[in-house]
C-alpha positions in Angstrom: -64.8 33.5 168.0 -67.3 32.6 170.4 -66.3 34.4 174.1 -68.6 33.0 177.2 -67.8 34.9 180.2 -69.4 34.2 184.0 -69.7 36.4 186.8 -70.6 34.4 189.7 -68.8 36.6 192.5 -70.0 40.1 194.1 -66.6 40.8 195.4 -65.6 43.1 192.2 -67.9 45.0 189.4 -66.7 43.0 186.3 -67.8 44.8 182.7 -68.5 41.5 180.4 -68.1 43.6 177.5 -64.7 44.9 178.0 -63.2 41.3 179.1 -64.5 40.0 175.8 -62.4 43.5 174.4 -59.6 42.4 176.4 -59.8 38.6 174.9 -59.9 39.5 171.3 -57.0 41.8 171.9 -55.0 39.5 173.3 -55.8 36.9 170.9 -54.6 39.5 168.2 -51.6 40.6 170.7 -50.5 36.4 170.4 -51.7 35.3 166.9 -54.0 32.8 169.0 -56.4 31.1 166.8 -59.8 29.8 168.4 -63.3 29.5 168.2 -64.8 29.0 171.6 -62.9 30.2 175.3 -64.8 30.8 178.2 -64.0 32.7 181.6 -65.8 32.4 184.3 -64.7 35.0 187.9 -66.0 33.1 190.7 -65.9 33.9 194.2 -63.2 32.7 197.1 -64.9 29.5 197.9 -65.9 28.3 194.7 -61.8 29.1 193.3 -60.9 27.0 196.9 -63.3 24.2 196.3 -61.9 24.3 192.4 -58.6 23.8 193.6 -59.3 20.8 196.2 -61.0 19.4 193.2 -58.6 19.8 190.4 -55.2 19.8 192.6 -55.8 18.3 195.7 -55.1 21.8 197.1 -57.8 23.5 198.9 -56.1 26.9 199.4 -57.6 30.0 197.6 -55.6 30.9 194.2 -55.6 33.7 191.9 -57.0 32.0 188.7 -57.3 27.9 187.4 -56.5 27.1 183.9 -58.6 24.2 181.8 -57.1 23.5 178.9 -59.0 21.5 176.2 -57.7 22.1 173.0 -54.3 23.3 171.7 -54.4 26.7 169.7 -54.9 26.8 166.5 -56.7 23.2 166.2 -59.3 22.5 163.1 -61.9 22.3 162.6 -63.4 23.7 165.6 -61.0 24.8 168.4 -62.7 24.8 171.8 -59.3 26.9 173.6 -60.5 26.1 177.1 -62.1 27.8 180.4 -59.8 30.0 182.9 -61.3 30.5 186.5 -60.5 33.5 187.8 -61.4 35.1 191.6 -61.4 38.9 191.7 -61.3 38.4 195.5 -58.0 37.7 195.4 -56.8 40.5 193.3 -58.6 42.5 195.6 -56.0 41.4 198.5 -53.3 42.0 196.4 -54.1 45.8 195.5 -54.7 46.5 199.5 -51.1 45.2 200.3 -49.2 46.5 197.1 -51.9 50.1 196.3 -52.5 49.1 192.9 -55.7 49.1 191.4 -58.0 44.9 191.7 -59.7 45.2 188.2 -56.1 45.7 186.9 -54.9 42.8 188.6 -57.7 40.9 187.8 -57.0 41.3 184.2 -53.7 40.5 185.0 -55.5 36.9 186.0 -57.3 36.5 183.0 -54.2 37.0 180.7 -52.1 34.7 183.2 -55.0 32.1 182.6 -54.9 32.8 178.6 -51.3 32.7 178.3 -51.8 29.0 179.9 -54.2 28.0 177.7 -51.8 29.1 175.0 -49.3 26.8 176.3 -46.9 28.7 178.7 -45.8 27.2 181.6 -44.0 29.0 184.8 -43.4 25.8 186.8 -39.7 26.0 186.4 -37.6 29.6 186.8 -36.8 29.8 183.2 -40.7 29.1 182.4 -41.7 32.1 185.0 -39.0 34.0 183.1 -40.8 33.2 179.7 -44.4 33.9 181.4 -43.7 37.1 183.0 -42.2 38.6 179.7 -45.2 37.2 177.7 -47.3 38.9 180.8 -45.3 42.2 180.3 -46.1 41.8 176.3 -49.8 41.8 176.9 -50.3 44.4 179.4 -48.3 46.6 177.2 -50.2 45.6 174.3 -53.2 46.3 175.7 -52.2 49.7 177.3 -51.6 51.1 173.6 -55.3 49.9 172.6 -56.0 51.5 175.4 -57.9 48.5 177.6 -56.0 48.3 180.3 
């Protein structure tokens, strides 16, 4: 399993190392077979000019999903690439007191979990996605990585 991770941002100190942890946990956490995923945490403009690009949307978001792959494909499965702005998660813990690298990592299993194939573009998909969400976070509190 071959994990590229980016850090093209200075908002946020991001620790490569644990990321990747986080990854092969929750590929275990989700029986998510791959070879090759990459994450890249790129700064408010870059995840605005991403969106224009890819959704005609040039508002800032907290992480873009590139699917290539489905999970599990042979002989070589190249998962896909999630784009993921710490900036943002850094709003979000001034407003709710909670702590940005947490929601950041909450980003990055938001992203995997669409790789994966979940959805949350209709209720009962958010329903489904923030259970699956729930499931990770816990999963990865017991290995203690979160």
């Amino acid at each position: 399993m071959n994990i590229y991770i980016t850090n093209k941002q200075q908002d946020l100190r991001i620790n490569k190392k644990d990321i990747e942890k986080v990854i092969k946990a929750l590929s275990k956490c989700h029986g998510a077979l791959f070879d090759e995923l990459s994450i890249h945490f790129v700064s408010s403009l870059k995840i605005k000019e991403l969106h224009k690009i890819l959704f005609n949307d040039p508002s800032i978001t907290d992480c873009i999903t590139c699917p290539i792959d489905p999970p599990g494909m042979k002989p070589y499965c190249l998962l896909g690439e999630v784009f993921v702005c710490p900036q943002v998660a850094i709003d979000y813990a001034k407003e709710h007191a909670t702590d940005p690298l947490k929601e950041t990592i909450l980003y990055v299993i938001h992203g995997f979990l669409h790789l994966l194939g979940y959805d949350d573009l209709s209720a009962e998909d958010q329903k489904i996605m923030r259970q699956k969400e729930k499931d990770s976070l816990d999963y990865l509190n017991k290995e203690g990585l979160c």
